[in-house]
C-alpha positions in Angstrom: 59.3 121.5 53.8 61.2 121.2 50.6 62.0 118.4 48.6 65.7 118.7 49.6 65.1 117.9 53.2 62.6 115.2 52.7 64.1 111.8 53.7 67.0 113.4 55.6 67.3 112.6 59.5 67.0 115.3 61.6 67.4 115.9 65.6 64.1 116.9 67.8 64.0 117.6 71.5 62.6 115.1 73.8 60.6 116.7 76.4 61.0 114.3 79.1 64.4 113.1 78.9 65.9 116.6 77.9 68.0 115.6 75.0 67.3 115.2 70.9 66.4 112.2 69.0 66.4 111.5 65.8 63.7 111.0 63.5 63.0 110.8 59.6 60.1 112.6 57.7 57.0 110.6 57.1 56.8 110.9 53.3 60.1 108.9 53.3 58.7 106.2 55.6 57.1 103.9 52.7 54.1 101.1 53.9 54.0 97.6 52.8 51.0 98.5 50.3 52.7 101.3 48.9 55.8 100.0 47.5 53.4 96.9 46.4 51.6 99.6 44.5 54.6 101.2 43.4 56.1 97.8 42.3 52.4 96.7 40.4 52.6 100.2 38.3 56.0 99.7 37.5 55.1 96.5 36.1 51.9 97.2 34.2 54.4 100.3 32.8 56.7 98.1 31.5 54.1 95.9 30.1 52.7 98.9 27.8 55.7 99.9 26.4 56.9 96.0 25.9 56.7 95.5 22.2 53.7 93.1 21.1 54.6 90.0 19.7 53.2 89.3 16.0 51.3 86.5 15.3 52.6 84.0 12.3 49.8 83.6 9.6 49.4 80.2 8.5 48.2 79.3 5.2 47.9 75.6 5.6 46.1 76.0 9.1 44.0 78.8 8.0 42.5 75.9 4.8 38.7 74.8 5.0 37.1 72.0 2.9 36.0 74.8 0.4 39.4 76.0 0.1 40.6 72.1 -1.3 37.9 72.2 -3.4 38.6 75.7 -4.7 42.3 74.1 -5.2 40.4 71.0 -7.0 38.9 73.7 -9.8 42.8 75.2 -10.6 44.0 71.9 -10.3 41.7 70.7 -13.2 42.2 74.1 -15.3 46.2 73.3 -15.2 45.6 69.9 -16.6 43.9 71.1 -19.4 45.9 74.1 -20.2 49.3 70.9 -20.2 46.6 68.7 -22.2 46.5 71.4 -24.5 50.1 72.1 -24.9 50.7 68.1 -25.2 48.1 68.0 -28.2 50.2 70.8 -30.0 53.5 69.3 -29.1 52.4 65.3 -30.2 49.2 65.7 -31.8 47.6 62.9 -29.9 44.3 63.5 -29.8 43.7 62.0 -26.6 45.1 65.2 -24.3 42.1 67.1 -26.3 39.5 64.9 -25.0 41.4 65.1 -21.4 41.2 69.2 -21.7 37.6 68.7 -22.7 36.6 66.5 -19.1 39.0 68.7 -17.3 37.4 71.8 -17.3 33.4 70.9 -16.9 35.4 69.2 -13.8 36.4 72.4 -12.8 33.0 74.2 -12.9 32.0 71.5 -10.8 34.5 72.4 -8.5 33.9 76.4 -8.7 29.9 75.3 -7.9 30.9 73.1 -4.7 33.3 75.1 -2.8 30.7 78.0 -2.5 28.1 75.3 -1.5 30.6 73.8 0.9 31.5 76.7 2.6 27.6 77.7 3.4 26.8 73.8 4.9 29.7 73.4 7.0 29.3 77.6 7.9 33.4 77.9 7.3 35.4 80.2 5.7 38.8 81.4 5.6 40.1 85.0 4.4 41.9 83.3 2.0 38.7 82.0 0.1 37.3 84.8 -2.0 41.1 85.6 -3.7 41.9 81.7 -4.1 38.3 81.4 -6.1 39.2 84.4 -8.7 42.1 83.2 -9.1 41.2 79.6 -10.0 38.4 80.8 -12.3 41.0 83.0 -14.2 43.2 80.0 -14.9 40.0 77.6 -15.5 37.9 79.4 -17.2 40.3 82.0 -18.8 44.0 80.7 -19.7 42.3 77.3 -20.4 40.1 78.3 -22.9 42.3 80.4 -24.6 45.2 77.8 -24.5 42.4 74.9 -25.7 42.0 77.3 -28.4 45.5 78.0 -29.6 45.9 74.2 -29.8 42.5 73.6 -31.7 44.4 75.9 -34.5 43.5 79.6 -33.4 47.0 80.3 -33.9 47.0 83.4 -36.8 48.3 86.7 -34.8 45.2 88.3 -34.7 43.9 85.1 -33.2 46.7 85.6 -30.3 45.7 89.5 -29.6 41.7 87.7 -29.3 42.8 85.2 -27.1 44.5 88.0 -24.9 41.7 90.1 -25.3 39.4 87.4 -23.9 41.9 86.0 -21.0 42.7 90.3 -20.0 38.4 90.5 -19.7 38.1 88.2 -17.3 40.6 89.2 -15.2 39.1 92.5 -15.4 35.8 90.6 -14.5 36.4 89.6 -11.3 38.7 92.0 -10.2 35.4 94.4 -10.4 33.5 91.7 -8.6 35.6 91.2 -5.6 35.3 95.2 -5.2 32.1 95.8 -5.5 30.3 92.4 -4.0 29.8 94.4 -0.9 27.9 97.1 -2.4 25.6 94.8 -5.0 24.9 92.4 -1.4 21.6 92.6 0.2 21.0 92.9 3.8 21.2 89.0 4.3 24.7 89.3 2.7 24.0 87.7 -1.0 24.8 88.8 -3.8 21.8 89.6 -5.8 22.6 90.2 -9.6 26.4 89.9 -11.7 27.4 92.6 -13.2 28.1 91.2 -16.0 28.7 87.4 -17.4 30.2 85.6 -14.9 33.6 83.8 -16.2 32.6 80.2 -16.0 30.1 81.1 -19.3 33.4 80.4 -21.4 33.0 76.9 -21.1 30.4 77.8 -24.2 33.4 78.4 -26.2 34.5 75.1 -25.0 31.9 73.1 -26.1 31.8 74.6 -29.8 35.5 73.8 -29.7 34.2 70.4 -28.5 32.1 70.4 -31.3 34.3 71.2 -34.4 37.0 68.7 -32.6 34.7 66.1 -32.9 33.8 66.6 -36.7 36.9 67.8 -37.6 36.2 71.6 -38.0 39.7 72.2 -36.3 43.4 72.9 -37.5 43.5 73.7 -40.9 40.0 72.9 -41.4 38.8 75.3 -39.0 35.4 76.4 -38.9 34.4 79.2 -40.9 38.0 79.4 -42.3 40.6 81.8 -42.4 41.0 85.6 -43.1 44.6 87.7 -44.3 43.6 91.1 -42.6 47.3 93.0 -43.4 50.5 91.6 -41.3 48.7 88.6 -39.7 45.9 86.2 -40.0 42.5 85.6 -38.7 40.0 82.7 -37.8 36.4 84.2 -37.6 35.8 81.8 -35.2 37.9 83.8 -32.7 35.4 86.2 -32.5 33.5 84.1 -30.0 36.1 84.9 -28.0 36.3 88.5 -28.4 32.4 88.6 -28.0 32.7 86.5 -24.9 35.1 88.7 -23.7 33.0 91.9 -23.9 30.1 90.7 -22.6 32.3 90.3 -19.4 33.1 93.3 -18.8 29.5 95.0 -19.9 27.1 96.6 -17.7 24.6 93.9 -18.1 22.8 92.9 -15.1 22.6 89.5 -14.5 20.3 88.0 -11.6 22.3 85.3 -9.6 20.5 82.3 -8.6 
């Protein structure tokens, strides 16, 4: 039969009365259960094709404790990189000694979070990028601005200070692309790749040091040097060394 008659009426004889009835052709005689099953496909169809609905990220929901604290450790690096910038702009001596608490604060901070985050078994995706990027403002800009304020202020002191801030970028930016590959089977990190950032706070406590006796401004430990256009405070060259080391090859085991 072709599809053109299918569903049509058409006449047949009946035997016993002698005339023609007329009757329609099964396949166009639909059950119960099959338009239900017609009706289900059609709705699982529409389902496919139906666009998904996205699902809103949510910083402050996706938080831990770890995360606060990680906030704790930029929190204290920007108070001592506006400690700094008040001792420049009034001289009081006090917003030195604030830096100077302010960021051994901070490594305390760095410590916990990691601590945190492996007692109470949380984390959030957002942990690993918050933590670089409070050790580059605690343990980077801070130093560097302390610094600056303490009277590294010749311009070859500014392209040292740059120098130093640009290396530990470049520090953990190597670190959170290759953790996975220096991790052991359990998932820890075995050895740095380099010195980790938070070893700048050495340059703050010889900065602590000279502030204490002194040694800073114009009486600057080990003076100052005219090298052509610009000046230079051989005391910089912590920075510069600190700096290198970095970014080295150096493999250093992790606790």
């Amino acid at each position: 039969m072709s599809r053109a008659t299918r569903g049509r009426a058409r006449l047949v004889p009946d035997v016993q009365s002698g005339t023609f009835v007329t009757t329609r052709h099964p396949e166009s005689m639909a059950t119960p259960d099959r338009e239900s099953a017609r009706a289900a496909r059609s709705s699982e169809s529409a389902e496919a094709t139906a666009p998904q609905k996205k699902v809103r990220f949510s910083m402050v929901r996706t938080f831990v404790l770890a995360d606060l604290i990680t906030l704790g450790n930029a929190f204290c690096g920007t108070g001592a990189v506006l400690a700094s910038m008040s001792y420049v702009a009034s001289g009081d001596r006090t917003a030195v000694w604030a830096a100077l608490v302010l960021l051994p604060l901070a490594l305390v901070c760095d410590a916990l979070d990691g601590a945190v985050a492996r007692w109470r078994r949380r984390s959030s995706p957002l942990g690993a990028d918050l933590d670089s990027l409070a050790d580059i403002v605690s343990f980077g800009v801070a130093p560097a601005a302390l610094g600056f304020a303490l009277g590294l202020r010749g311009g070859w002191d500014g392209v040292a200070l740059c120098f130093f801030v640009a290396c530990g970028i470049s520090r953990l930016a190597r670190y959170n692309v290759t953790a996975a590959a220096l991790a052991d089977d359990s998932g820890k990190v075995k050895y740095y790749e380099g010195t980790p950032i938070p070893t700048s706070l050495a340059l703050v406590l010889v900065l602590g040091i000279a502030f204490a006796q002194g040694g800073v401004g114009s009486a600057m430990w080990l003076g100052n040097v005219a090298l052509g256009p610009f000046d230079l405070h051989p005391l910089t060259l912590m920075y510069v060394a600190s700096g290198a080391l970095m970014v080295s090859t150096f493999r250093i085991p992790k606790p």
